[in-house]
N, C-alpha and C positions, 0 to 999 in steps of 0.2 A: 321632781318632774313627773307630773304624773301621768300625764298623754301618750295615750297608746303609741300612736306614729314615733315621739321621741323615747320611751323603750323602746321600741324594734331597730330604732335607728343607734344607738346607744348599743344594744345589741350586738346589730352588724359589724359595728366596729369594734366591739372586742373578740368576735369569735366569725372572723371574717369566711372561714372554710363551712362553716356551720349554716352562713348564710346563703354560700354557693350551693349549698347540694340541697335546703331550701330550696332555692330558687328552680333551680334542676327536678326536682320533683316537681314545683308545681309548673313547670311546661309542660313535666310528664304525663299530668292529669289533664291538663286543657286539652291535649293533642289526641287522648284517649276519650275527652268526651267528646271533640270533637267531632273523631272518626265513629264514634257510637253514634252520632245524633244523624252523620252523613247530610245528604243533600237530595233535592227533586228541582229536575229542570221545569223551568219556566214553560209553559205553552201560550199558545198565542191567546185563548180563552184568559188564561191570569193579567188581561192587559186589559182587561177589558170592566174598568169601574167608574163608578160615575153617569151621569145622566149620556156621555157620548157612548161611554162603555155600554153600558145598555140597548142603547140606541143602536149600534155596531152588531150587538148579538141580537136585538130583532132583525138587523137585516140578511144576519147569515141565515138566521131560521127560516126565510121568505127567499131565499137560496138569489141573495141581492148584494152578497158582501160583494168588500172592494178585492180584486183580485191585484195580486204582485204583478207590476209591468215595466218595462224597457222599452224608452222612444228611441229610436235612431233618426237622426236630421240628416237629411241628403241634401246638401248645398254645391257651389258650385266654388269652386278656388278664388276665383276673379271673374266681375262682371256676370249676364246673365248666365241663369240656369239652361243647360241643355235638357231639351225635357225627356228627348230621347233614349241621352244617354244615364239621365235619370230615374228613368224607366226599366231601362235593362238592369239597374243596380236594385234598384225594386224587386226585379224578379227574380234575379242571383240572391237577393239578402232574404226573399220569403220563400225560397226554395230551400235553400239552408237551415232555416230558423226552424220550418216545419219538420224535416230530417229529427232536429232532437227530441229527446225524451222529457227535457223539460221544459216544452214550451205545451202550453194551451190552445193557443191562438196567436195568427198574425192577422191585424186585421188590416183593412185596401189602405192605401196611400193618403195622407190628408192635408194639400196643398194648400202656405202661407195665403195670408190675404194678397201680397203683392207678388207672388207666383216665386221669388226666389227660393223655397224651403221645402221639401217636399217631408212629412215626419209619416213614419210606421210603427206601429207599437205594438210590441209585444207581449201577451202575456204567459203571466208562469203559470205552472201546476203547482199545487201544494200550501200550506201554510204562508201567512206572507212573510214572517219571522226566518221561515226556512230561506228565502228567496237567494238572499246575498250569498248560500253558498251553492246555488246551482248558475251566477250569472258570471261565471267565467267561460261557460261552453257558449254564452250568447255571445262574449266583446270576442273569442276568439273569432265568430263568425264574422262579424263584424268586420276586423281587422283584417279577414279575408277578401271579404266583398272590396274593401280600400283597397286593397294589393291592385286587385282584378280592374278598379277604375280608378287611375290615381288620378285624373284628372277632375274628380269631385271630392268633395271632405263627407265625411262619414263621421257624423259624433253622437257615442250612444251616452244614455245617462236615464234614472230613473232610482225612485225609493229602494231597491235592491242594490244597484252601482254604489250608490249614495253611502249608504249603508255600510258596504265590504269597507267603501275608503275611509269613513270613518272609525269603523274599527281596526282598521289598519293604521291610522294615524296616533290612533287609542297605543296601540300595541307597540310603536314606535317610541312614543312619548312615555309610556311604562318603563321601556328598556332603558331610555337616557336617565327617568329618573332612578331605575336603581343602581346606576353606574354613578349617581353624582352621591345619592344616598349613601353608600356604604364608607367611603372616605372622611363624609360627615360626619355617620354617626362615629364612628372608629376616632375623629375627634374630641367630638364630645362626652363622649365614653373616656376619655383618657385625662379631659383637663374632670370631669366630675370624682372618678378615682383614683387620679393621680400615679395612676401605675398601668405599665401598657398591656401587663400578664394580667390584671383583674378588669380592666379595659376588654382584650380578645372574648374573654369567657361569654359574656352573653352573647356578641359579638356571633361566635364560633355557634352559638345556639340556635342563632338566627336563620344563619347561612344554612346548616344541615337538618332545616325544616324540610328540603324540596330536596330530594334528592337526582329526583328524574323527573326535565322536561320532555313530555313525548307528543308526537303525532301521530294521529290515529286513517290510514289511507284505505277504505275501501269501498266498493260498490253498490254494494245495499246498503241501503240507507239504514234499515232497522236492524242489521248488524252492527252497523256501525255508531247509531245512537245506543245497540247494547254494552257494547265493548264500551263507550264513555259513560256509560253510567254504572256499570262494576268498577268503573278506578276511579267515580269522579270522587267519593271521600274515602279517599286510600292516603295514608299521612305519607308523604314524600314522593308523589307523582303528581305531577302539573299537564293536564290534557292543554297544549298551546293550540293548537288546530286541528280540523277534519278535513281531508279529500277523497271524493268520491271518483276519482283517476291520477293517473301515474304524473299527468304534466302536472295538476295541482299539487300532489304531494311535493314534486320539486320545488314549487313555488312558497311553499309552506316551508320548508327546509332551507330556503333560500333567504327567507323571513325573519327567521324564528329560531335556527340554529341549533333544533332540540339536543336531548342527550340522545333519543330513542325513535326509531321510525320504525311504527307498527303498521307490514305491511302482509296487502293479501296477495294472493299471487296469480288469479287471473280479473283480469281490469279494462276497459275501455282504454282507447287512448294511449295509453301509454303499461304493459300488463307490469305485472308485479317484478319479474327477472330485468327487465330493460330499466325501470324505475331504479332499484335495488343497484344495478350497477351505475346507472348515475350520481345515484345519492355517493354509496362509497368513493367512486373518483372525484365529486367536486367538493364533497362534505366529509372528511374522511372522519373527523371528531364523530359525528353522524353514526350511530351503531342500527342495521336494520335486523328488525324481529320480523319474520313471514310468518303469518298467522294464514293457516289456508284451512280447507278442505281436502286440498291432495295429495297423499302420502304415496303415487309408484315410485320407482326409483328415478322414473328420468323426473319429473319434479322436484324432489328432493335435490339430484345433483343439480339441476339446475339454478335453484336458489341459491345451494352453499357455494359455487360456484361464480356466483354472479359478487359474491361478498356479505352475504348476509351472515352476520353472528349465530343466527338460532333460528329454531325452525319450528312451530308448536303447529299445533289441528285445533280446530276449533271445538273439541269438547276437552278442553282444557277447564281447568276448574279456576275461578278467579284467585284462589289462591296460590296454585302455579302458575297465572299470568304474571298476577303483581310480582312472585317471586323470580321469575324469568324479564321482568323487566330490568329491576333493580339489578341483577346478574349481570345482562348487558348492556348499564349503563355503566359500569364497573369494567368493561372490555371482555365480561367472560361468556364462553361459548354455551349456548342453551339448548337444546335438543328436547324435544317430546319424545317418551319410552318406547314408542311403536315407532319413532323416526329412527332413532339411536339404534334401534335392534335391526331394521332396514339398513340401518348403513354398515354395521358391523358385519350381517350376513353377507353385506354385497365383497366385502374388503377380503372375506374368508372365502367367496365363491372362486372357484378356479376361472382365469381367464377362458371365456367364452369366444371360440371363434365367430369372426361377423359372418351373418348371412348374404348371401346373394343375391343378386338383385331378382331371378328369378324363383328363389325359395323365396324371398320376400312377395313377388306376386304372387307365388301360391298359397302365402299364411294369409294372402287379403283377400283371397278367393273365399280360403274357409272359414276367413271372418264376416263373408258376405252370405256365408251357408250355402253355398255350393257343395253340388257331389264332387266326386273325383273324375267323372265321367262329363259335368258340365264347368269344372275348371282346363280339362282338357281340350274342349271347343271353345272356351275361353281363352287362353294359351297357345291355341292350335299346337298341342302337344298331345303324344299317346296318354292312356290313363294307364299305362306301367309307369311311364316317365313322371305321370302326378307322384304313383305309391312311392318311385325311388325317393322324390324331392321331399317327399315328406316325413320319408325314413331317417333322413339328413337332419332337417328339422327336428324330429325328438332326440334324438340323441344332443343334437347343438341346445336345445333346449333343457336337457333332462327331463322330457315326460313321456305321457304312456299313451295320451289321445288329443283328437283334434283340438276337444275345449280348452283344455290344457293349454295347448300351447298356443292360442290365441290368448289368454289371458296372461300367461308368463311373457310373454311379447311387447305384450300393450305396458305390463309392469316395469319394463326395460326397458322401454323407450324403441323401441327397435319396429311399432307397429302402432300407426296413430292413425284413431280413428276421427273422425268428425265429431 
């Protein structure tokens, strides 16, 4: 027999451990070039081939591309349209619409041939590829306006709706198949090797490719396209979705089931603490990572607090991200060095009496840079009585001047400025 495939197979079968750890090495190699070779997301330019592709990029250059839009149909339940009351929903739906950050344009009304249907279309800001994930702030609107007039239908839809639902149905249909997958192969695995321990083996190789499904929730967009493209070929992290506010990320987590919710901690809509503790109460499997900018103490306790696992700053290195993810897809607690040293000094500081309500107007006087003499006609109190409250003040504080202890305040939580 002198065919390659039947040696190797020949082989196999007599030095069957020999072939396993083969086999194990060369995952190890695919998985390494894998992650050496990495990935570049798509832009809407790469779509763009062909005599339409062409066609599409002379129109962008003549600044005549097609812009991402959302019609909303305003009809009426039963029998004619009210035009009236059709009209007020026109102006509730493009007072709203105009409100957000990602609309472009609403433009006027434009009524069916037989006067039944009145449609308004919206259009987005940005890429059109982008579109489907900024058209959740548009149906919430929507479904607002419907509240506001139940006695007409309200139905939005457009290449961006279209879009989310289809990837959403994508995403759905992923999940069943690998819920039906894994029993199969795990069959056929088992009548091909006849044994259920050399069966599991690749099996087991399979499954511990992906170690961590995460969701990435924040508000700048080019944060947040940064953040998925430092983990997009990172071997054992799976980026399932993006939200750019707190009700998205739920919706996402509601979806999607991740191991990891990478979250930031001030956010529209819904901020990072309020998100953070719904996620833990309704998803508890759900582990959240606060990725922020702000490290005072009331921050800090208010995240770990709220249930989040770990706490990191955004000049994290991506290799303390990855490794802080995987951490907390495992249940363990993460901390960044300058958090962790914040929380230790808080736990070692001696309990701090609270402030008063009118030592507290006087730290926001002298956060306002007021003297002591126009906090006192501020107050209508002497300016002895400012110097005694402020005496109070450093000592509650432990410091030695004003600046001070407005900024030990602010760091406490105990003094919040705008």
């Amino acid at each position: 027999m002198k065919s390659l495939t039947v040696r190797i197979a020949r082989s196999s079968a007599r030095h069957p451990w020999r072939a396993i750890v083969g086999w194990l090495v060369f995952v190890v190699l695919c998985l390494a070039a894998g992650g050496a070779v990495g990935m570049n997301s798509a832009r809407t330019a790469d779509y763009r081939v062909g005599e339409a592709g062409r066609a599409e990029a002379v129109a962008t250059e003549g600044h005549l591309e097609r812009r991402s839009a959302e019609q909303v149909l305003i009809s009426a339940r039963s029998g004619a349209l009210d035009t009236e009351a059709a009209r007020s929903a026109v102006r509730d739906l493009t007072a709203r619409m105009e409100r957000l950050t990602e609309v472009a344009e609403v433009a006027a009304p434009v009524p069916s041939a037989d006067g039944r249907i009145l449609m308004v279309e919206v259009a987005l800001k940005g890429e059109e590829r982008d579109a489907k994930d900024k058209v959740d702030a548009l149906t919430a609107q929507t479904a607002a306006v419907q509240r506001t007039h139940p006695e007409l239908l309200l139905q939005e839809t457009g290449s961006p709706s279209i879009s989310k639902g289809v990837d959403e149905q994508r995403g759905d249909d992923l999940a069943l198949s690998e819920k039906i997958t894994l029993p199969v192969t795990l069959l056929t695995l088992l009548l091909v090797f006849g044994s259920l321990t050399m069966a599991a083996v690749p099996l087991l190789l399979a499954l511990s490719s992906i170690a961590a499904a995460v969701v990435v929730v924040d508000d700048h967009t080019v944060m947040r396209a940064g953040v998925v493209a430092l983990l997009a070929g990172e071997d054992g992290i799976e980026i399932v979705g993006e939200a750019g506010d707190g009700r998205a990320a739920l919706e996402l987590v509601e979806r999607h089931d991740p191991d990891v919710a990478l979250v930031d901690l001030r956010m529209p809509v819904l901020d990072g603490v309020r998100t953070t503790t719904e996620i833990v109460a309704r998803h508890p499997r759900t582990r959240v990572l606060i990725l922020t900018t702000y490290d005072t103490d009331a921050d800090i306790e208010r995240g770990v607090e709220a249930g989040a696992i770990g706490y990191l700053l955004k000049d994290t290195t991506r290799e303390q991200l990855v490794d802080a993810i995987r951490a907390a897809a495992r249940g363990e607690t993460v901390l960044a060095p300058r958090v962790a040293q914040k929380l230790v000094a808080r736990l070692r500081r001696p309990v701090q009496e609270a402030l008063t309500a009118r030592e507290t107007d006087v730290l926001g006087a002298v956060a306002d840079g007021l003297t002591n003499a126009e906090i006192g006609r501020r107050l209508v109190i002497s300016e002895a009585t400012v110097k005694t409250h402020l005496l109070r003040l450093f000592a509650k504080l432990d410091v030695n001047d004003r600046t001070r202890a407005v900024v030990v305040a602010m760091e406490r939580g105990l003094l919040r400025r705008p």
